[in-house]
C-alpha positions in Angstrom: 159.6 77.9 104.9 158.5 74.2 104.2 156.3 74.6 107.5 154.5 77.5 106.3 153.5 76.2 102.9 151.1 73.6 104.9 150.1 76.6 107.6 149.0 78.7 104.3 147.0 76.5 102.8 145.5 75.2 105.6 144.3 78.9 105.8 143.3 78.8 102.5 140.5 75.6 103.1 139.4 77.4 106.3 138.7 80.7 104.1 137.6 79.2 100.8 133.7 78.4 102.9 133.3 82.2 103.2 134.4 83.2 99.5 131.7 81.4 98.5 129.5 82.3 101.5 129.8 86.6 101.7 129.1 87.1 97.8 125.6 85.4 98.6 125.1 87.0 101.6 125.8 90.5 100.2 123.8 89.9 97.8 120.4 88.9 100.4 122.0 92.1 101.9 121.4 94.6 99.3 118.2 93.3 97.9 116.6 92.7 101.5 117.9 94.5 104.4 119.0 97.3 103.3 115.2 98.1 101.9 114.2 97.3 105.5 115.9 99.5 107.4 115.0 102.2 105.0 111.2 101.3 105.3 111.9 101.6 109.5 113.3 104.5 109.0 110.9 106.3 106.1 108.0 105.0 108.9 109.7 107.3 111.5 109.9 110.6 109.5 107.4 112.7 107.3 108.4 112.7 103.5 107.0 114.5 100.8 107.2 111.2 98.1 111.1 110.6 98.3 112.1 113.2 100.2 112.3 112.4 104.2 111.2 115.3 106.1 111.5 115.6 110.0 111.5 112.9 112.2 107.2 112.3 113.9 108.2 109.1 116.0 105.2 106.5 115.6 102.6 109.2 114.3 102.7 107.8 110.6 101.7 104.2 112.5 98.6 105.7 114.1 98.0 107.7 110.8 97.8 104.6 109.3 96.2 101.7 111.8 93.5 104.3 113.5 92.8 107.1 110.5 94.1 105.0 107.0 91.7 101.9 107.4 95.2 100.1 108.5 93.2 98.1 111.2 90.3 97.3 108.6 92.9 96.2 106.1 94.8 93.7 109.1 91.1 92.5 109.3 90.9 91.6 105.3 94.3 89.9 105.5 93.9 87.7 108.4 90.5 86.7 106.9 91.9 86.0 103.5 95.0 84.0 104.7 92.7 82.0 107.2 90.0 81.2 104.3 93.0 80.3 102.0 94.5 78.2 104.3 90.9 76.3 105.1 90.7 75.3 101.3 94.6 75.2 100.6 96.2 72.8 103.0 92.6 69.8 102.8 93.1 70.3 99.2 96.7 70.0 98.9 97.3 66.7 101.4 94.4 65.3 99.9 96.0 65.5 96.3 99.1 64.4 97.2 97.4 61.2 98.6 96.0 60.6 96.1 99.1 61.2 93.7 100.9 58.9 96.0 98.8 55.9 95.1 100.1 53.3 92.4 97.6 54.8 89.8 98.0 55.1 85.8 99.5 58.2 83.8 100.6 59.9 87.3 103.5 61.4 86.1 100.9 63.1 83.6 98.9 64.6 86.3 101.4 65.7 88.8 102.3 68.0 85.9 98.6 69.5 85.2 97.9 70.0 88.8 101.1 71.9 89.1 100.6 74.0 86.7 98.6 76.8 88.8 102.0 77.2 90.6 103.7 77.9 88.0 101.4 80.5 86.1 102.2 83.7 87.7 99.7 86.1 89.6 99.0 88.3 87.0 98.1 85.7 84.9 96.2 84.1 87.4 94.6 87.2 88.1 93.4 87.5 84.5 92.0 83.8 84.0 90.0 84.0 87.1 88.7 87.4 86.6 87.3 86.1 83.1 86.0 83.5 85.0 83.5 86.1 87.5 83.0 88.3 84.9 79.0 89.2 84.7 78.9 89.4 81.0 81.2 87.5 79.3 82.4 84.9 81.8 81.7 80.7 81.7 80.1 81.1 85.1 77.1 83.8 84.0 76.9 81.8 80.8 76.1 78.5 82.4 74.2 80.2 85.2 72.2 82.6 83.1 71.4 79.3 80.7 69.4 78.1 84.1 67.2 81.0 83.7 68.8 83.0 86.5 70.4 86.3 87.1 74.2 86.7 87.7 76.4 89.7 87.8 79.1 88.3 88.8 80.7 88.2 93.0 83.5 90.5 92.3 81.5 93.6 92.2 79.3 92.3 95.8 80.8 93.0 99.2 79.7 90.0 100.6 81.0 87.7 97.5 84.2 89.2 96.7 86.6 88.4 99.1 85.2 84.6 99.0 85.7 84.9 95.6 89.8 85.7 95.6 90.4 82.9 98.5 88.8 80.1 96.0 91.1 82.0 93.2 94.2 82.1 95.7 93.5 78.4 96.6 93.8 77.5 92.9 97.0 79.0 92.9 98.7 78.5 96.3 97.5 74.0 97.1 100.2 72.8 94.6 102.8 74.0 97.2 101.2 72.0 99.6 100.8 69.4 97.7 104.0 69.1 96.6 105.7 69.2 100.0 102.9 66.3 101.2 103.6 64.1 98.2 107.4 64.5 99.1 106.6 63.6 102.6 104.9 60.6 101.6 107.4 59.0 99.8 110.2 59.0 102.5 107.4 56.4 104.6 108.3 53.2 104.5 106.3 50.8 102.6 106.9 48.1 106.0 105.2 51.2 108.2 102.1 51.5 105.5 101.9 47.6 105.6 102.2 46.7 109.0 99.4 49.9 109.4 96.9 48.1 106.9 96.9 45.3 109.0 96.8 46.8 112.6 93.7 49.6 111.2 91.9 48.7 108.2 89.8 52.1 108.2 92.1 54.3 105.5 90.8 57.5 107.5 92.4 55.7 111.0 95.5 54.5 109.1 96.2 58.5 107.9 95.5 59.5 111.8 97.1 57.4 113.5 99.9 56.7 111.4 100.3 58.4 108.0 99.8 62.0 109.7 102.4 62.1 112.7 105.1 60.8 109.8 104.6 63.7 107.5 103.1 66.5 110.2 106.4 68.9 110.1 106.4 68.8 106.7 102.8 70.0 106.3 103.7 72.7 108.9 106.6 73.8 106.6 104.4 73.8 104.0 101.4 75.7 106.2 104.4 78.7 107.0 105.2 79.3 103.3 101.8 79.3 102.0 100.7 81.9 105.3 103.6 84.3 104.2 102.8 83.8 100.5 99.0 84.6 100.8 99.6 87.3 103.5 101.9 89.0 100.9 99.8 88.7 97.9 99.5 91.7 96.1 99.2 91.4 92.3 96.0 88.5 92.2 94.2 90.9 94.4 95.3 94.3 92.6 94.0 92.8 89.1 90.6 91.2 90.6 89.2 93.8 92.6 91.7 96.5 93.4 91.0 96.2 97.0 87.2 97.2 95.8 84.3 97.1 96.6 84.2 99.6 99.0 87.2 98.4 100.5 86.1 94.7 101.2 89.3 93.0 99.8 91.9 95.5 100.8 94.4 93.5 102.2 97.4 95.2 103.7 99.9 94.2 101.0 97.7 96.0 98.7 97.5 99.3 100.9 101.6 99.4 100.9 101.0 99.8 97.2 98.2 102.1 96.9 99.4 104.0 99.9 102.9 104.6 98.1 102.5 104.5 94.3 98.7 106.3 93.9 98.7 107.9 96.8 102.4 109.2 96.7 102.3 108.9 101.2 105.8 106.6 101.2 106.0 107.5 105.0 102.5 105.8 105.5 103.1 102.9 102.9 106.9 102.5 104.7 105.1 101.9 107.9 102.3 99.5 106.6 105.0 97.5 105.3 106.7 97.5 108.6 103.7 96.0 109.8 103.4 93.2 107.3 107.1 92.3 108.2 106.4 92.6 111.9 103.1 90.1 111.4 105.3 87.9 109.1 107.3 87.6 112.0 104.7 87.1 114.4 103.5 84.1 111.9 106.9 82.6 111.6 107.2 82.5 115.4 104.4 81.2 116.0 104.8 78.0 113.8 108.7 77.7 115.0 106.8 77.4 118.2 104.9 74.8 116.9 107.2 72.4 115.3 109.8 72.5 118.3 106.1 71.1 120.6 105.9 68.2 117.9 109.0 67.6 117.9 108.9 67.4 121.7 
């Protein structure tokens, strides 16, 4: 008896980690997977809004990608993460350098400049849309004050999707920033010394030496804000609408209007599959990336 008092509880410490573990993992189960494999399997069949109908293999894909503007939309995405990414990641490293430097009140404007983080897209959305707007807007004010016309680069083709990449990189470089800063402070201060003296150029001391310390950090940082832009829905839904004529549909938004305004859940359940599969495709490829470096 006295030796299996020690044998239970020893059992008891080996199970305690997974008491604590499965509730969490249930939990990333239900709210997760469980909508996945529904959306592969919705993507499969026909359905008539909630109601799965017969099973039509990958015909709801090539509904979507050659007959549904699904290819056109890819396009927009892609286009919109790689302009985001142009503005957000310079922007972000660059404020975080400057953050890092010995410099009054900086506890004051870390806080402002993450505030954009913080607001939510919907809000976000709003400000910035105020912002373009022809008529009432601080941009057609001061511009019309010059003497010039201005109706606003939401409601042009060629303007509008520009014009949601500046407002996404308002929202999405304190992420980067905030990852860089944190990066910065784990160099040593003998490493930043000893690289003053060897290079005194500040753009060769950040090449050669401030750059390789903090590079898998601003790779992190470059995977979260890919996934967040490339899933963006609500900034883009409130601006434009995926107008006009279609030039700032990005695929997120189709999974929305496809399902909710459209009532097709079988086409929407198969452009979502597709975002997941790119997501992957993304995360890969950046995986890929860091294990190089780190080689």
């Amino acid at each position: 008896m006295r030796a299996s008092k020690p044998a239970a509880a020893s059992g008891r410490r080996r199970a305690q980690p997974y008491l604590f573990f499965y509730p969490a993992f249930l939990l990333v189960a239900a709210v997760s997977f469980v909508p996945l494999f529904y959306a592969l399997r919705q993507s499969v069949y026909s359905a008539d809004y909630l109601t799965t109908g017969g099973f039509v293999g990958l015909s709801n894909y090539t509904e979507l990608l050659l007959h549904g503007g699904g290819l056109a939309a890819i396009g927009v995405s892609l286009t919109f993460v790689v302009g985001s990414l142009l503005l957000t990641v310079p922007l972000g490293v660059g404020l975080a350098l400057l953050l890092n430097r010995p410099i009054r009140f900086s506890t004051f404007f870390r806080t402002v400049l993450l505030l954009p983080w913080i607001i939510s897209q919907l809000v976000t959305g709003l400000l910035w849309l105020w912002l373009y707007d022809g008529r009432l807007g601080p941009v057609a004010d001061a511009v019309q004050g010059l003497g010039l016309s201005f109706s606003g680069p939401l409601t042009d083709p060629d303007w509008a999707l520009p014009s949601l990449i500046l407002t996404n990189t308002w929202h999405s470089y304190p992420l980067v920033m905030i990852f860089t800063l944190a990066a910065l402070q784990t160099i040593p201060r003998e490493t930043l010394e000893a690289a003053r003296i060897d290079a005194p150029s500040a753009w060769r001391r950040f090449r050669h030496v401030t750059l390789p310390l903090i590079r898998n950090t601003v790779l992190v940082a470059l995977v979260l804000s890919t996934l967040h832009t490339f899933n963006t829905v609500t900034t883009v839904l409130v601006m434009t609408g995926g107008g006009p004529v279609g030039a700032t549909e990005v695929l997120a938004l189709k999974v929305f209007k496809e399902g909710f305004q459209f009532y097709r859940m079988e086409i929407a359940a198969a452009a979502a599959v597709v975002i997941f599969a790119l997501n992957i495709v993304f995360t890969l490829a950046y995986i890929r990336v860091l294990r190089s470096e780190r080689t």
